[in-house]
Each structure stands twice: as structure tokens, then as C-alpha cells.
N, C-alpha and C positions, 0 to 999 in steps of 0.2 A: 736836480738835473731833469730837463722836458726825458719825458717817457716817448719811447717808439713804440710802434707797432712789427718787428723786424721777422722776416719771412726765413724760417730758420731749416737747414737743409741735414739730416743728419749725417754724417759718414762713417760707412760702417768696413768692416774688415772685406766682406763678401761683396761689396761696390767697389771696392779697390780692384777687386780681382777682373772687373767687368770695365774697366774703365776705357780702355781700346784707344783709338787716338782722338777722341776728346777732348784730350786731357793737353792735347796741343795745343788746340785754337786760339789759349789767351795772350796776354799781351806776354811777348818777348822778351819787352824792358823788364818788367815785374819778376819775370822769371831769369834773366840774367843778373841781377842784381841781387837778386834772392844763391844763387849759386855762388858770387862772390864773395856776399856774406859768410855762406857757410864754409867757405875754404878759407876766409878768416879767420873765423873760430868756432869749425861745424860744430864742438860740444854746446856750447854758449846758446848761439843763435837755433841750431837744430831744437831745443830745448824752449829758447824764448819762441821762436815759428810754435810748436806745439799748444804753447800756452794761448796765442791770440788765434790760433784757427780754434780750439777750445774757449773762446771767452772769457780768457783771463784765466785767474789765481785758482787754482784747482779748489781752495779753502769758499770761494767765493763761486764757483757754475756748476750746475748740477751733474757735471759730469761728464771726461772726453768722449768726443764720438770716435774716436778712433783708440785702441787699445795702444797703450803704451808701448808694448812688443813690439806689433807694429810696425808703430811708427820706426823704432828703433832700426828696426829692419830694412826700410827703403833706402832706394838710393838718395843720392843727393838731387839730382834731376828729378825723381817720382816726389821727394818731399817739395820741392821747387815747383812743380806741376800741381801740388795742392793747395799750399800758400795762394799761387796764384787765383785757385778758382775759388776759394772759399775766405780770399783778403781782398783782394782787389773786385768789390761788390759799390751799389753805391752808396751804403748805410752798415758803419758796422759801431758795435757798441762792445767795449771790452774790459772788465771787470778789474780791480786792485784795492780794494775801499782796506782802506787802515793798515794797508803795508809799505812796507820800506823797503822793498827786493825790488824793484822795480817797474815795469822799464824804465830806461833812462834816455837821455837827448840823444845819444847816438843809436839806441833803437829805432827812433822817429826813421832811421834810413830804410828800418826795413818796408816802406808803404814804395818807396821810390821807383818809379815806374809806372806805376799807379794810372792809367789809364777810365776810372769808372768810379772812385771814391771820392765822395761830394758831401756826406758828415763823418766824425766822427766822433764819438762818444768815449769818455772813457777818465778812470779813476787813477789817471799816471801819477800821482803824488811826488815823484822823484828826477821830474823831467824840468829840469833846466831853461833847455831851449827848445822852439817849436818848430826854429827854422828851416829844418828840414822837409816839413810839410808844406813849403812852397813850390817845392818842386813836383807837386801834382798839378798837374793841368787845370780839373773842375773839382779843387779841392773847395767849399765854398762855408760848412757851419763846422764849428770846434765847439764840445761842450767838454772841459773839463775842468779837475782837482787842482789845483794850481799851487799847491802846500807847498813844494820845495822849489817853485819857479821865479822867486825871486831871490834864490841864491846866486842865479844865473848874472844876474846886474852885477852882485857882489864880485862874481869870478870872472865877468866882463866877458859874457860871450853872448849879451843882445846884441837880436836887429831891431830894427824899427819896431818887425811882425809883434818880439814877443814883449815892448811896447806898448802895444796895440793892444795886445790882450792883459795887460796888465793893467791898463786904463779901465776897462769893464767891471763895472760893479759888481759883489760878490754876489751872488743868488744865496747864498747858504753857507757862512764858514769861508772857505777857499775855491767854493765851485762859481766858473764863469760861462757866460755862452757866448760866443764870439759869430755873429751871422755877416753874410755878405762879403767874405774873403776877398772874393773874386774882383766885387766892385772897389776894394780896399786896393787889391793889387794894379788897377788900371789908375788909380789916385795918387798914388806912395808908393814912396823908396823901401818896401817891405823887407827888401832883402840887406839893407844898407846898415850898418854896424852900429847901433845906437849908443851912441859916444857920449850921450849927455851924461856929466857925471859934475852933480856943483859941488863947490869949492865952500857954501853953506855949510857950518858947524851941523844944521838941525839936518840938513840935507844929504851930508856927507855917507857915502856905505861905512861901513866898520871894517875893517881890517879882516883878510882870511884867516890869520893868523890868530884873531879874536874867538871865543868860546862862545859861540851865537847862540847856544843851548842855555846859558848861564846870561845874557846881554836882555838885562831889564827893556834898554828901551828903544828894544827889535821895534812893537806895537807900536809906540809913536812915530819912529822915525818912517815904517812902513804908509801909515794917516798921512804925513805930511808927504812923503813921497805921491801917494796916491792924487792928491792934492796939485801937486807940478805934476806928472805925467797925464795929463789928458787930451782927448782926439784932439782939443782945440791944438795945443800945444804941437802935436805932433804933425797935424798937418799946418801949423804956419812955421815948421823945422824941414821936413820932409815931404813934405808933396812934391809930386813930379813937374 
């Protein structure tokens, strides 16, 4: 995965207290969205927000800027007001290398709003689908772990986008980098339901129902997949 140089802001208990109205200025959508979330499921999400204003997997960052107490202690509005100023940046890069806890595709909502985030980075191994991250405005480079995103095909919930980034050659193992979203999005039906699904023995998904842990020939049929799903493909399927 390309290395950043990332301008890293710490938060501390004692800046909390000093925060005044500040902490209002950002964007609205980010912070409405963010409160819906957490009336969805404030343990969940209050706990997942934690983890990415933190950088990820507590096993994997050198450690929260904000005390767990804390955090626990704010409102949902004041947690909402952090998220926003310390997610919605233009470069964030967020930690999971070799876990299976998550995040997952319906995480990807929590960016939604997103006003000022333009890459981002990160070891999601257990995300599905991407297509939520369309819905940022100047969303434009994706570098990630792609391990468990072609279960996604399997469970039939691509679009095009994640497609698109499944057509990109592996950098290492599962990790992809996906540049120029933006110019993708004025080209293709990014958001459009990718329905391709051959009737091909070699090409065929496996059954959900299937033991995909135990299915010798995940690897090839993945080769051969990899093989039909390409930009060519997609854009003489789906271009605008």
C-alpha cells in the first residue's frame, strides 16, 4: 500500500474541554448522519467512530488520543462534532491488517456526508461492497485490502464501482489502488447494480450455501473471473 505522509492532529481530554464553538463549523451532512447512525445503534457505531477517529484496530495504532472514559462520556452530538473534524479530512489512512472484526460494507456509511475526503487508505478486509463511498462528492483514490470483497459478487450486492475495483491488479496478496474515481464517475454507471453473472460452468459463483473455506477452486475460478471482469469489459457494458 503507497505510504502517506499524513498530518496527524492529537486529541486530547484537556482540548475537549476548550473546544467552544468550533467544533460547529463542519459539514452538517457528516454530522447528521453521524447522529443517525448512532441512534441506530449508538453501542456499535459509538465504538466503531472510536476506532477510526483512533486509526483503526487498537492491536494495530499506537494508541487512542482520546481516553476511552471519555469518549464514553460525551454526548452523541459532541461524539458527532469529533467524527466530523477528525473523519471528514482529505487523507485518512485506517488500520485492520489481519482481522476479521471489521468494518464492514454498511460501515462504508459512516464517511457519508463527507464533504473534504479525496483518499482513502485502509486494511477493511471484511467489506463487501464499496458503494457507499460514492456518495462523497471529491471521493477520488481507494487503497485497500480486498480479502473478503469478492464475497460480495457471490451475495450479489455489486455495482459497477466494486467492479471497477476488482478489475485492478493486486499490488501485494489482496491490496488494490484504485486512482481517479472521480474521472470514473463522469464515464460509468458506478452506481448501477453489476448483474453480470455467466451461466459459464468455469465462471459460475458457488452457491452461499457452499463451505467457501473448504472450496479448492475459490483460486481459479477467482483467475478466471479476474480475466472477464476488466475496464475493457466494463466500460463497453456500462459506460454512460
Amino acid at each position: 500500500m503507497r505510504s502517506k505522509s499524513i498530518e496527524c492532529t492529537i486529541i486530547t481530554d484537556e482540548s475537549l474541554k476548550n473546544k467552544g464553538d468550533s467544533m460547529t463549523t463542519g459539514s452538517q451532512d457528516f454530522i447528521q448522519n453521524c447522529l443517525q447512525l448512532l441512534e441506530e445503534n449508538e453501542r456499535y457505531y459509538s465504538f466503531r467512530y472510536y476506532e477510526f477517529i483512533s486509526g483503526g484496530d487498537s492491536l494495530y495504532t499506537s494508541g487512542f488520543p482520546i481516553s476511552d472514559t471519555h469518549w464514553k462520556g460525551l454526548s452523541r452530538m459532541e461524539k458527532a462534532e469529533l467524527a466530523e473534524k477528525y473523519l471528514n479530512v482529505p487523507s485518512l489512512v485506517i488500520g485492520y491488517p489481519g482481522t476479521e472484526n471489521g468494518p464492514y460494507a454498511a460501515d462504508m456509511r459512516m464517511f457519508h456526508g463527507s464533504d473534504k475526503l479525496e483518499s482513502l487508505s485502509g486494511d477493511f478486509m471484511m467489506v463487501e461492497s464499496y458503494s457507499h463511498l460514492l456518495k462523497l462528492k471529491n471521493f477520488d483514490n481507494l487503497y485497500v485490502d480486498t480479502y473478503a470483497h469478492l464475497l460480495g459478487y457471490i451475495h450479489r450486492i455489486w455495482t459497477v464501482f466494486d467492479a471497477l475495483i476488482f478489475s485492478y491488479e493486486y499490488i501485494r496478496r489482496h491490496l488494490v489502488e484504485v486512482e481517479g474515481i472521480l474521472k470514473y464517475k463522469k464515464e460509468l454507471q458506478l452506481d448501477k447494480p453489476f448483474d453480470f453473472y455467466s451461466d459459464d460452468p468455469k465462471l459460475k459463483a458457488p452457491s452461499e450455501d457452499e463451505d467457501l473455506n473448504n472450496w479448492d477452486g475459490w483460486d481459479e475460478w477467482e483467475e478466471l473471473l479476474k480475466k472477464t471482469i476488466t475496464r475493457e469489459f466494463i466500460y463497453k457494458n456500462f459506460a454512460k
